[in-house]
DRENVEX-320951 format. One record per residue: chain; residue number from 1; x, z, y of N, C-alpha, C, O, CB in turn. Coordinates in nm, 2 decimals, padded with zeros to 4 digits. Each point is the difference from the previous one (the first is absolute). Glycine has a CB too. Example, Ala and Ser with C-alpha at 12.3 -4.5 7.8 and 13.67 -1.06 7.14 Angstrom:
2
- kette | nr | neast | nup | nnorth | caeast | caup | canorth | ceast | cup | cnorth | oeast | oup | onorth | cbeast | cbup | cbnorth
- A | 1 | 01.32 | 00.78 | -00.57 | -00.09 | 00.00 | 00.12 | 00.09 | 00.00 | 00.12 | 00.10 | 00.07 | 00.00 | -00.29 | 00.05 | -00.12
- A | 2 | 00.15 | -00.19 | 00.23 | 00.09 | 00.00 | 00.11 | -00.08 | 00.08 | 00.11 | 00.05 | 00.01 | 00.11 | 00.07 | -00.23 | -00.17
//
This chain:
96
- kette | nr | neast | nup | nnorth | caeast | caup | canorth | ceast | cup | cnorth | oeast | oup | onorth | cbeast | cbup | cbnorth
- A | 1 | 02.18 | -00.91 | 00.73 | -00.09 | 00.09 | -00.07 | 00.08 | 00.10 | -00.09 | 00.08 | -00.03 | -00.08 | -00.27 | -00.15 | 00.09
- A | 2 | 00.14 | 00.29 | 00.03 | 00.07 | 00.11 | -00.11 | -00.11 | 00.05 | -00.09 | -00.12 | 00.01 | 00.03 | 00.30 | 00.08 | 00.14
- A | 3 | -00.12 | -00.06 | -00.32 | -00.09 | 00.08 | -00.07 | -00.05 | 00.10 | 00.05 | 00.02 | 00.02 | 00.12 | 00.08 | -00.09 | -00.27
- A | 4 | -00.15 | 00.14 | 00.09 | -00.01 | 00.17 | 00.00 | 00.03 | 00.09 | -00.07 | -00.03 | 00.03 | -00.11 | -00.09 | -00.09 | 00.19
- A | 5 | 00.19 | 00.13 | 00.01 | 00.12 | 00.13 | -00.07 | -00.10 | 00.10 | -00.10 | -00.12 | 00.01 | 00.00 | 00.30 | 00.01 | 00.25
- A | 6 | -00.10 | 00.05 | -00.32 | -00.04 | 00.07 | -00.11 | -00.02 | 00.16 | 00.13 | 00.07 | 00.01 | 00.10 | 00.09 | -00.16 | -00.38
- A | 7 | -00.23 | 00.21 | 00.25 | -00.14 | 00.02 | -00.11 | -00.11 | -00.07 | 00.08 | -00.10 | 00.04 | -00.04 | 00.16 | 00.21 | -00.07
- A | 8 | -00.08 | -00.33 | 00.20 | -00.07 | -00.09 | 00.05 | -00.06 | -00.11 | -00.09 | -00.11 | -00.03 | -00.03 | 00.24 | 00.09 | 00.23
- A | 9 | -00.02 | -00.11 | -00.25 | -00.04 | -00.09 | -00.08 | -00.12 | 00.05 | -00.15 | -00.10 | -00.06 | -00.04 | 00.37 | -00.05 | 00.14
- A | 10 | -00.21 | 00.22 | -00.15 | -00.04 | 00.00 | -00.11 | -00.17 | 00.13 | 00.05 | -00.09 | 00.05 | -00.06 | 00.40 | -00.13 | -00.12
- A | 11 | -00.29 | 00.07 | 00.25 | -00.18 | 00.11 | 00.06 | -00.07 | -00.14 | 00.04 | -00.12 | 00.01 | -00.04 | 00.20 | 00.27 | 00.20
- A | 12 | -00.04 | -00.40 | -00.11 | -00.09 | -00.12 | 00.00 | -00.03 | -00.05 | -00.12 | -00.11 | -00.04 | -00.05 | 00.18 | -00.02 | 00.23
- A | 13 | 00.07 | 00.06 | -00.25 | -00.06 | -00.04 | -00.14 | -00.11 | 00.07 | -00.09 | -00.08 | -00.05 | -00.08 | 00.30 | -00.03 | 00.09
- A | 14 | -00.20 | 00.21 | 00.02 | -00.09 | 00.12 | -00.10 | -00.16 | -00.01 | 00.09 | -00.11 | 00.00 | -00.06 | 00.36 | 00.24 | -00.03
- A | 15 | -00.25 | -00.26 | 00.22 | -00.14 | -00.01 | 00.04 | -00.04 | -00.13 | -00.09 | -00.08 | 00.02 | -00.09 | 00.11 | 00.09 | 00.34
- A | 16 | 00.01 | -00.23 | -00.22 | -00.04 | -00.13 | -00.02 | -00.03 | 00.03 | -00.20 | -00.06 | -00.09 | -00.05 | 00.25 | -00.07 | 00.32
- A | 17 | -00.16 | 00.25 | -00.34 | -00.01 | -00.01 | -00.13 | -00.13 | 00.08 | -00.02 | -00.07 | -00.02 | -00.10 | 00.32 | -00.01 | 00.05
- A | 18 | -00.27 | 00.13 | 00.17 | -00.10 | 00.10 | -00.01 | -00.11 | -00.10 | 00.01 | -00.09 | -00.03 | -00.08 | 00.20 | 00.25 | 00.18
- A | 19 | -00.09 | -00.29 | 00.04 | -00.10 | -00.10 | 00.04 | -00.09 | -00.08 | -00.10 | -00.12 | 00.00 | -00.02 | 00.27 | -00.02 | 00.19
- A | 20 | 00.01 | -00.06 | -00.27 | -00.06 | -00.10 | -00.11 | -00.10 | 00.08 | -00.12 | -00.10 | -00.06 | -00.04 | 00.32 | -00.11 | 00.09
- A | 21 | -00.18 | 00.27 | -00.09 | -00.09 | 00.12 | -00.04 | -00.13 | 00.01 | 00.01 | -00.09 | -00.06 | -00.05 | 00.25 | 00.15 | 00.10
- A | 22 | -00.15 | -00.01 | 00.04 | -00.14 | 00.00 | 00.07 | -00.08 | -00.11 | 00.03 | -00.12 | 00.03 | -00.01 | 00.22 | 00.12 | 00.09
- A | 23 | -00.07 | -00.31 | -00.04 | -00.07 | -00.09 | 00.00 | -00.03 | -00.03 | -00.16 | -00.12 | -00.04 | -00.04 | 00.20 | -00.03 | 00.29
- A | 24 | 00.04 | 00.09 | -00.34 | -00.06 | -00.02 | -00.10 | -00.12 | 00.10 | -00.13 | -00.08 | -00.01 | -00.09 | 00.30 | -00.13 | 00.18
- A | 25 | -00.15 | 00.23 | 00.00 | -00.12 | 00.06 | -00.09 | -00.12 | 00.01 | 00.07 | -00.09 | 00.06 | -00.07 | 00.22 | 00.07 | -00.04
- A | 26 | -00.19 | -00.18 | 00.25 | -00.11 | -00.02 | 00.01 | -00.06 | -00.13 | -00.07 | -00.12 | -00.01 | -00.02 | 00.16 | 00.15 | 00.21
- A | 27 | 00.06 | -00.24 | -00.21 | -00.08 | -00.14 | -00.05 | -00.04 | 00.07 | -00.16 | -00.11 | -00.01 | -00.05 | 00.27 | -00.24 | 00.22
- A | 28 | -00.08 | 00.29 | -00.23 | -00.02 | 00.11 | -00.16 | -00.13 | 00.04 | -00.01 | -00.09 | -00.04 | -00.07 | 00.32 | 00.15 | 00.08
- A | 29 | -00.22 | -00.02 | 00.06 | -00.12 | 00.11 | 00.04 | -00.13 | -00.08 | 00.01 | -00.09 | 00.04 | -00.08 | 00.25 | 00.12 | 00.24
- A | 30 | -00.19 | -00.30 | -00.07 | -00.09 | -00.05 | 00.04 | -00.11 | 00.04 | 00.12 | -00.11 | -00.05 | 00.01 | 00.19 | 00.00 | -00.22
- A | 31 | -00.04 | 00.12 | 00.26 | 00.00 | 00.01 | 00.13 | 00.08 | -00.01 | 00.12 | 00.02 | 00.10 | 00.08 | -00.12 | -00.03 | -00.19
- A | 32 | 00.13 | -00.18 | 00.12 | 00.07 | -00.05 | 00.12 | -00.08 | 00.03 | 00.14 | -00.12 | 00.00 | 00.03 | 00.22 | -00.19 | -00.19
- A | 33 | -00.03 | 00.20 | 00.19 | -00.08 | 00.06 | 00.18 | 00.10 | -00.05 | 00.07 | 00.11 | 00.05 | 00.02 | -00.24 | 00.19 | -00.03
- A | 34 | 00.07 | -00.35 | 00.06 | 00.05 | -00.10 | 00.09 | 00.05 | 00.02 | 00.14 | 00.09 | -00.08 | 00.05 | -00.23 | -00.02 | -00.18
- A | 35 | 00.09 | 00.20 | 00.20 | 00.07 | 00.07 | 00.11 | 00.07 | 00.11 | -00.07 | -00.03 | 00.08 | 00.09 | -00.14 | -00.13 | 00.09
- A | 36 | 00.22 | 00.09 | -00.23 | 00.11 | 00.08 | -00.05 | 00.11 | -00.10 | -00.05 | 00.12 | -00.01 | 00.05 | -00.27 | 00.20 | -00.11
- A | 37 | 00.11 | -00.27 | -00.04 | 00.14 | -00.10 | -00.03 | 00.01 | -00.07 | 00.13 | 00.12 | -00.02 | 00.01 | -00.14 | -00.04 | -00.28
- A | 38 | -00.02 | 00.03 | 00.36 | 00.03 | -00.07 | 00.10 | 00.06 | 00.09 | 00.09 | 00.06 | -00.06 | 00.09 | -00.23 | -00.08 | -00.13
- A | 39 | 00.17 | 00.24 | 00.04 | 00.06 | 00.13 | 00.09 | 00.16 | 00.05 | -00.08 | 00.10 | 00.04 | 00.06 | -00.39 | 00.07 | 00.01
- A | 40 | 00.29 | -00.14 | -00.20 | 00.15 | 00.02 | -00.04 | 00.03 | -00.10 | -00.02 | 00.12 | 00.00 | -00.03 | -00.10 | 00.17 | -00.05
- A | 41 | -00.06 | -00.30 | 00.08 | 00.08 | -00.14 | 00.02 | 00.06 | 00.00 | 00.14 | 00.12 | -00.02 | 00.01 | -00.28 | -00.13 | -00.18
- A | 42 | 00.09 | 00.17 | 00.30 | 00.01 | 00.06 | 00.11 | 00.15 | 00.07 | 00.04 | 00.09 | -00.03 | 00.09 | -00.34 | 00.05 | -00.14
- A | 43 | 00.25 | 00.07 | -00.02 | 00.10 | 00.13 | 00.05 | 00.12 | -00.02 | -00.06 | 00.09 | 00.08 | 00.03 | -00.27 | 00.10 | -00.01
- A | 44 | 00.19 | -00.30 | -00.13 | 00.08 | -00.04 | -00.07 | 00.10 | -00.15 | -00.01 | 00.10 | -00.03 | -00.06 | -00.28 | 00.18 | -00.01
- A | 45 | 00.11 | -00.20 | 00.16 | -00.01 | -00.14 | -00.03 | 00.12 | -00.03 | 00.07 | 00.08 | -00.08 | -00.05 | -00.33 | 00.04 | 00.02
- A | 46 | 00.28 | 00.13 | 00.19 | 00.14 | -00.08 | 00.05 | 00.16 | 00.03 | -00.10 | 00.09 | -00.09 | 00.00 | -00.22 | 00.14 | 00.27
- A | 47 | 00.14 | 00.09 | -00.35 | 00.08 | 00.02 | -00.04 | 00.10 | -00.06 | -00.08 | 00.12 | 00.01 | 00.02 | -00.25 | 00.12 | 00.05
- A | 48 | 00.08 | -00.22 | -00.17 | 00.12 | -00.11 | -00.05 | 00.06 | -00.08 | 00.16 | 00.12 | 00.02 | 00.03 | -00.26 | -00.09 | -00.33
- A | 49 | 00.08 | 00.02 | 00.37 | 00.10 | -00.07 | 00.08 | 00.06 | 00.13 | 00.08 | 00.09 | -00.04 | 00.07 | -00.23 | -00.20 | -00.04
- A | 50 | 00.14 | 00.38 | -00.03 | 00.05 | 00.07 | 00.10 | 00.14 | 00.06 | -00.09 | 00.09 | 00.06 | 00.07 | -00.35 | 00.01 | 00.08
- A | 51 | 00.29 | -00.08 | -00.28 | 00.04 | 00.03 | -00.10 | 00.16 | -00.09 | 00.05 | 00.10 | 00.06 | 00.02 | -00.35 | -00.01 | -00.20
- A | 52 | 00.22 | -00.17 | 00.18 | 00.10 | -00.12 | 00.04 | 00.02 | -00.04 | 00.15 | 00.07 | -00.10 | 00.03 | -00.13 | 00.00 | -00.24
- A | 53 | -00.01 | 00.20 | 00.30 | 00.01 | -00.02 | 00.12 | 00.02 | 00.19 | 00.09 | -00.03 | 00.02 | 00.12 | -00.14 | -00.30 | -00.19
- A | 54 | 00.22 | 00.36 | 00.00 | 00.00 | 00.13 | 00.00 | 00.00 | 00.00 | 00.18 | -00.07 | 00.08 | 00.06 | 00.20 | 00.00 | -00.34
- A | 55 | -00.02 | -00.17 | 00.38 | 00.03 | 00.10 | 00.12 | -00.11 | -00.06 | 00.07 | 00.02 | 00.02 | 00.12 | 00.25 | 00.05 | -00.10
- A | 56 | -00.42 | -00.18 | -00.05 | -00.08 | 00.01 | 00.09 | -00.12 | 00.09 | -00.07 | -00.13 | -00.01 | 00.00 | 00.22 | -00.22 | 00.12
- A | 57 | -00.02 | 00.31 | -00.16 | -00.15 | 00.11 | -00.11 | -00.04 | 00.11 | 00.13 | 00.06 | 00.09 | 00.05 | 00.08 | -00.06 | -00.38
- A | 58 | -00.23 | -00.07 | 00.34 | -00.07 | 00.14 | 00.09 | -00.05 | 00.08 | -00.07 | -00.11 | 00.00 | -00.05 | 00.05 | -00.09 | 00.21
- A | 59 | 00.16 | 00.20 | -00.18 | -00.03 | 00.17 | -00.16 | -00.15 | 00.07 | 00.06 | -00.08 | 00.05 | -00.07 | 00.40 | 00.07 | 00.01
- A | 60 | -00.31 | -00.14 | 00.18 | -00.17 | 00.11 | 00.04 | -00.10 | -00.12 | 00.02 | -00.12 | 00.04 | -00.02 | 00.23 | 00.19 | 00.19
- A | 61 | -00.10 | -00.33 | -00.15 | -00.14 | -00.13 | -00.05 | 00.01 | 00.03 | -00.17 | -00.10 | 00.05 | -00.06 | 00.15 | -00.30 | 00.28
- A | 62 | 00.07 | 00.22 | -00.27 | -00.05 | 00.03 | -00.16 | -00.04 | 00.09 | -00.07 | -00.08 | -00.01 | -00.10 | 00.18 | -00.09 | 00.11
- A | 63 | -00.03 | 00.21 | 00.04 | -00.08 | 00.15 | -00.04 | -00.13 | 00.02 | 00.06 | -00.07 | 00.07 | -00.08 | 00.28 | 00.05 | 00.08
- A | 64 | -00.28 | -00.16 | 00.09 | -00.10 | 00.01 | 00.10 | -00.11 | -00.11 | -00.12 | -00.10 | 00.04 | -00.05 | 00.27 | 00.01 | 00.37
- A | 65 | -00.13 | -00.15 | -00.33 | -00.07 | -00.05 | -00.12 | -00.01 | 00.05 | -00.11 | -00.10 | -00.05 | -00.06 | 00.14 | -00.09 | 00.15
- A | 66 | 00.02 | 00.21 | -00.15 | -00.01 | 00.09 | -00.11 | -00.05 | 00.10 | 00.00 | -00.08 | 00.05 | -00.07 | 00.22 | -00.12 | 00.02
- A | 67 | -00.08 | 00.11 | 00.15 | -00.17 | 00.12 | 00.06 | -00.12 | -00.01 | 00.00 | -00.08 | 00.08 | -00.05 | 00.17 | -00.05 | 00.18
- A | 68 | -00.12 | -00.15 | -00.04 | -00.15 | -00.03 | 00.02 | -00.05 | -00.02 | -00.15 | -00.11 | 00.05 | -00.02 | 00.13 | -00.18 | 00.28
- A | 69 | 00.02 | 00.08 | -00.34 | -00.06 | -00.04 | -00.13 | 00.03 | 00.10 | -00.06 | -00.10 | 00.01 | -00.08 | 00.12 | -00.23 | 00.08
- A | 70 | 00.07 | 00.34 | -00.03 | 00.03 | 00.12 | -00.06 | -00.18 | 00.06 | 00.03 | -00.08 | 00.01 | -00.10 | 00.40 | 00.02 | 00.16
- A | 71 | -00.34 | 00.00 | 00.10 | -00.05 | 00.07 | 00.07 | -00.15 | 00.00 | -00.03 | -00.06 | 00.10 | -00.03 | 00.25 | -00.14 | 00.18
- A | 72 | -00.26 | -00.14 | -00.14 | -00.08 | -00.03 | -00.05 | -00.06 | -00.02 | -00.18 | -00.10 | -00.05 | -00.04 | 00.15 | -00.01 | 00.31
- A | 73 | 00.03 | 00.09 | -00.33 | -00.04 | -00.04 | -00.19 | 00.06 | 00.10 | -00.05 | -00.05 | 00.03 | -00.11 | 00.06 | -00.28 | 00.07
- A | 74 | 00.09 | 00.33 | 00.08 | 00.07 | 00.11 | -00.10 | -00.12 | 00.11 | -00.08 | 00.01 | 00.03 | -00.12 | 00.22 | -00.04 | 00.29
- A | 75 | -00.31 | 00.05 | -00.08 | -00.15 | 00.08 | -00.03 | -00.01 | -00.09 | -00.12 | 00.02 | 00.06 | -00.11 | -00.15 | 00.02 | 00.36
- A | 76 | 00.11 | -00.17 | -00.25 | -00.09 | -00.08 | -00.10 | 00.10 | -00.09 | -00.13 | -00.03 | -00.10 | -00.07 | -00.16 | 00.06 | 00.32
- A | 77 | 00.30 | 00.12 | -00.25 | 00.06 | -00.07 | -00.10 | 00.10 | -00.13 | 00.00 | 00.04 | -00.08 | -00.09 | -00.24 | 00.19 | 00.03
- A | 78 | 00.24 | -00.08 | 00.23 | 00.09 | -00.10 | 00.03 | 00.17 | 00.03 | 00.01 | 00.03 | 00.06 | 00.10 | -00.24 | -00.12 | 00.01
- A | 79 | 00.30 | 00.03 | -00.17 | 00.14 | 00.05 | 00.04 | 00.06 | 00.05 | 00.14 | -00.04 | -00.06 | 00.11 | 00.07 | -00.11 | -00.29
- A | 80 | 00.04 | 00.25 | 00.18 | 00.04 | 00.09 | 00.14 | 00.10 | -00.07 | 00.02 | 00.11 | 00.04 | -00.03 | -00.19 | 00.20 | 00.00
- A | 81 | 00.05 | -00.38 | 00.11 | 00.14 | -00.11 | -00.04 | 00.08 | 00.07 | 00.16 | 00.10 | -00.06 | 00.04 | -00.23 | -00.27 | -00.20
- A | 82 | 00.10 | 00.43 | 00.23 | 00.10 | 00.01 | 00.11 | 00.07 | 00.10 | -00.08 | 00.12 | 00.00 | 00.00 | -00.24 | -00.07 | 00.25
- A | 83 | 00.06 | 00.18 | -00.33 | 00.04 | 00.05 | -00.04 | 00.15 | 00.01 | -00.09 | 00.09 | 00.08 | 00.01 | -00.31 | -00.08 | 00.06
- A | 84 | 00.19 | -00.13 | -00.18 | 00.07 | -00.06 | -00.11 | 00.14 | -00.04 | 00.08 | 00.12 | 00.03 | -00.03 | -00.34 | -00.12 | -00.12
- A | 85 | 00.18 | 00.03 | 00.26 | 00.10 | -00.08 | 00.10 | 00.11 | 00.10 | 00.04 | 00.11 | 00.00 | -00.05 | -00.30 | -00.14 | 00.16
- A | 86 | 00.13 | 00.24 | 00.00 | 00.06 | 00.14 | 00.04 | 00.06 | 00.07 | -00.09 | 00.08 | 00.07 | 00.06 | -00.24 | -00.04 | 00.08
- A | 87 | 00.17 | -00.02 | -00.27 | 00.01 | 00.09 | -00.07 | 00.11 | -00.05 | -00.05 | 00.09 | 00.07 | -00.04 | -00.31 | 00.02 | 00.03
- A | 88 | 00.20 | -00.23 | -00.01 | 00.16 | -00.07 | -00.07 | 00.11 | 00.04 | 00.10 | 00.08 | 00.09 | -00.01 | -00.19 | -00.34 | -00.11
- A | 89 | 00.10 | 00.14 | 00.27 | 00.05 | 00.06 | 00.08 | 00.09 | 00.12 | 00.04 | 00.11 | -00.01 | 00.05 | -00.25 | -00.12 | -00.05
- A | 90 | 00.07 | 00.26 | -00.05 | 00.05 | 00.13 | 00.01 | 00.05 | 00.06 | -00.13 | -00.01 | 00.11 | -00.04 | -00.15 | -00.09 | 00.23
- A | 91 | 00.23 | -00.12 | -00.25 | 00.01 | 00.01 | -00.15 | -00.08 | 00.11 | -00.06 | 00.05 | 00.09 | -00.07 | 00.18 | -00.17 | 00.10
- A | 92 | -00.36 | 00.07 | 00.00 | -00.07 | 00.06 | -00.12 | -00.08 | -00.06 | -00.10 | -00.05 | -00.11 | 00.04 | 00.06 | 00.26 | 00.10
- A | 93 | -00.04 | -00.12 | -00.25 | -00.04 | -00.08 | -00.09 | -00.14 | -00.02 | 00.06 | -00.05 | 00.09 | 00.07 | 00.19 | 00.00 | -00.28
- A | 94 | -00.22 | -00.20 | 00.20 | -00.14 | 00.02 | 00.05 | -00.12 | 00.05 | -00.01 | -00.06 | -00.04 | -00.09 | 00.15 | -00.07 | 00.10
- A | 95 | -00.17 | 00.21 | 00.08 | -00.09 | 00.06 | -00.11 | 00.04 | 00.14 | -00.01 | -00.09 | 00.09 | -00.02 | 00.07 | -00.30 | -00.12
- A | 96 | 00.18 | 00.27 | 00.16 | 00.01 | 00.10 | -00.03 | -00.03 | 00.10 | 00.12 | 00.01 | 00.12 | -00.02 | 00.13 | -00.21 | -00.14
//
C-alpha cells in the first residue's frame, strides 16, 4: 500500500475538513437533513482508506463522487467538495 502523493494528499485532506464542517454546522444549526448528511458521508466516506491505499484510488470515481454531491446541495448551501479537491490539485488555493 502506498500513501498518497502531495498535492493529492492534502486536497483529500481539505475536502474531508470541509466535509466535517459542514456536517457540523448542520447538527449546530439544527436542522439536520438527513439525506444531505447522508449524501456527504457518502461522497466522503471511502477517502481515509484511499489516503493509505493511493495506487488502488480511482481519481474519476472520487471526483465523480464529489461531483454528484457538489452537484446536488451546492445550490443549497453545500461545499463545492469537487471543487475544493480540483483546485488543490492544480495548486490553486480553493475557491479562487
Amino acid at each position: 500500500m502506498s500513501v498518497a502523493p502531495e498535492p493529492h494528499r492534502g486536497a483529500c485532506l481539505e475536502v474531508l475538513h470541509a466535509a466535517m464542517i459542514e456536517a457540523r454546522a448542520m447538527g449546530w444549526g439544527g436542522n439536520v437533513d438527513a439525506a444531505r448528511l447522508a449524501d456527504l458521508m457518502d461522497a466522503v466516506h471511502n477517502i481515509p482508506h484511499l489516503l493509505n491505499d493511493w495506487e488502488h484510488c480511482d481519481q474519476d470515481l472520487l471526483r465523480g463522487m464529489l461531483r454528484a454531491y457538489q452537484k446536488k446541495w451546492a445550490a443549497k448551501g453545500g461545499y463545492r467538495l469537487a471543487r475544493i479537491y480540483d483546485d488543490i490539485v492544480a495548486g490553486r488555493r480553493p475557491g479562487s
